[in-house]
N, C-alpha and C positions, 0 to 999 in steps of 0.2 A: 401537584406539580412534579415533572420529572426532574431529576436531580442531573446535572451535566457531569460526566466524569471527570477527574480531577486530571488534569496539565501532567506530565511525568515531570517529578522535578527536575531544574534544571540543572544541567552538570555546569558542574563549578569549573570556571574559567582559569582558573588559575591550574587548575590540574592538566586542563586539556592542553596550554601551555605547556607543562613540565612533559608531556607526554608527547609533545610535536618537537619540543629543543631535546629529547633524548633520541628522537630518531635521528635528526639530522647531524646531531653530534654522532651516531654511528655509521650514517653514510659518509660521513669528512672523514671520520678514521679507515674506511674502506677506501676512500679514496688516496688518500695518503700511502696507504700500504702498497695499492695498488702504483702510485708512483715510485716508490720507494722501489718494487720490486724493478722498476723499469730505468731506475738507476736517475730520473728525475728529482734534485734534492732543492731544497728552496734556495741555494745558491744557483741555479739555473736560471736563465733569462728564454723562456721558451721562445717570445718575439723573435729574439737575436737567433736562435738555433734554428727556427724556421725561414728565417729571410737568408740564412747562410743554407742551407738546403734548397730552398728553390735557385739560389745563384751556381751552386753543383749541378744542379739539375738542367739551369739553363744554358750552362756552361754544355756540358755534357751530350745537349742536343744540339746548338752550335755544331760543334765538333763531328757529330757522328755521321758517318757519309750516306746518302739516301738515293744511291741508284749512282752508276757513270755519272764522270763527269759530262759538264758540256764542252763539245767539241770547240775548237777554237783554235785558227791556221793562222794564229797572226804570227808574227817573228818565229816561223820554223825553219829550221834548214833544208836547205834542197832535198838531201839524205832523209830526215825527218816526213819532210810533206810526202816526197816519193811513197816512203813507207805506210804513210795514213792513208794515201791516196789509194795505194794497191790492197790494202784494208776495206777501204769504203768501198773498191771497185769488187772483191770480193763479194761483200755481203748484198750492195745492189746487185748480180749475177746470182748467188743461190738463193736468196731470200725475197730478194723485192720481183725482180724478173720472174722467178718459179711460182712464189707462191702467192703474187698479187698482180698477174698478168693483167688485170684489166686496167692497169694503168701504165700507160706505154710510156717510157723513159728513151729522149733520144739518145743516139749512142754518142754524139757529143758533149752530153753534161757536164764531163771532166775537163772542157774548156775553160767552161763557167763560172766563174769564183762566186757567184754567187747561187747556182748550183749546188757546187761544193759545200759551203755550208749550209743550207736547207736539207740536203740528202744525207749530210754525215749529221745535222737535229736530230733529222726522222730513226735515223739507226740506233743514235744512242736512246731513243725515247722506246724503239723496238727491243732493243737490249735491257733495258730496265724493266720493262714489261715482260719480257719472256724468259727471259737469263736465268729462272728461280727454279729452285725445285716445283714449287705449285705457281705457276702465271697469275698473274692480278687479275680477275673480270673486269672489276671496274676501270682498272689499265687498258685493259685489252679493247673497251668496249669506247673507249676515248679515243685511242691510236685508230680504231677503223671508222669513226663517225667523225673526229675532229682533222688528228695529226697528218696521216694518210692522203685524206681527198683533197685537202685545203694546201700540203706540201707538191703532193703532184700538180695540181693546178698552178701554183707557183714556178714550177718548173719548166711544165710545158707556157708559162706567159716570157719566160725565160729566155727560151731555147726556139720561141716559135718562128722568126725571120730564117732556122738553120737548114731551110729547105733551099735547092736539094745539096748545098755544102753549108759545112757548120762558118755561121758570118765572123765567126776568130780566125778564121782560117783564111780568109777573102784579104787581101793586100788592100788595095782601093776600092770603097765601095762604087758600083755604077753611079754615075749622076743622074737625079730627075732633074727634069726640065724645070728650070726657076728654082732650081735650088742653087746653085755657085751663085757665087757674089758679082759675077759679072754676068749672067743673062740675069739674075732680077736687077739690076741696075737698066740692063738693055730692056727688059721688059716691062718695069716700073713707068707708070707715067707720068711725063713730064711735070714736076714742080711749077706752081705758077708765081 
């Protein structure tokens, strides 16, 4: 008969205990030290130090300005609006006229109040986007596929009746036929 080798005895459990709670008692003293050096003492409430830092931090970006404001002509003074106007008229003449000819802006926009605010959006969205030492791509690449086309379009749906004078300008408009209150009356048919 062959003989089976003998089992390696087995290590004794109780040692391999003492030997696994002596490591971990010198990983807790490293880590302690390691708090310790970081000025963390057990009278610290880490929860509380962390939920007062993220409210710093949210605080903080709150606060922080991220590009021009949004334009907004409500309650301006005459002196005021004049001055944004001749601003916005500015930057539509070197910017949008030169460098984005393919979208025709009529030359009565500044009638428009609502004009006015879609074209002084697109500036400050222009300005935010290019205002920086390095431009945004992804800025950049929004402003000519979103803000740009979809802005001009708006404008000319705007401004489109201003041929060939802008209609702010027109005192009374022409009347179409059956529009006054008294030919569709004359023109309505009799009630039975």
């Amino acid at each position: 008969m062959t003989s089976q080798p003998e089992p390696p005895p087995a290590a004794d459990p109780v040692a391999t205990l003492a030997a696994q709670l002596a490591s971990l008692r010198g990983q807790v003293r490293a880590l302690f030290a390691r708090l310790d050096d970081a000025g963390i003492t057990g009278e610290t409430n880490l929860a509380a130090e962390l939920r007062d830092l993220a409210e710093h931090v949210t605080q903080a970006l709150d606060t922080r300005p991220n590009g021009p404001a949004a334009p907004c002509w409500t309650g301006l003074s005459p002196e005021d609006r004049a001055a944004r106007l001749a601003e916005l008229r500015q930057w539509a003449d070197t910017v949008l006229r030169r460098e984005y000819g393919g979208y025709p802006l009529p030359e009565c926009w500044a009638n428009h109040p609502h004009a006015i605010w879609e074209l002084s959006t697109l500036a400050a969205e222009w300005h935010r986007t290019y205002n920086r030492p390095r431009p945004d791509l992804s800025r950049a690449l929004e402003f000519y596929d979103r803000w740009l086309p979809r802005t001009m379009r708006r404008i000319a749906d705007i401004t489109q009746r201003c041929k060939p004078e802008c209609i702010t300008r027109q005192r009374t408009p022409k009347p179409v036929y059956g529009t006054h209150p008294v030919q569709r009356q004359a023109s309505a048919p009799p009630r039975s």
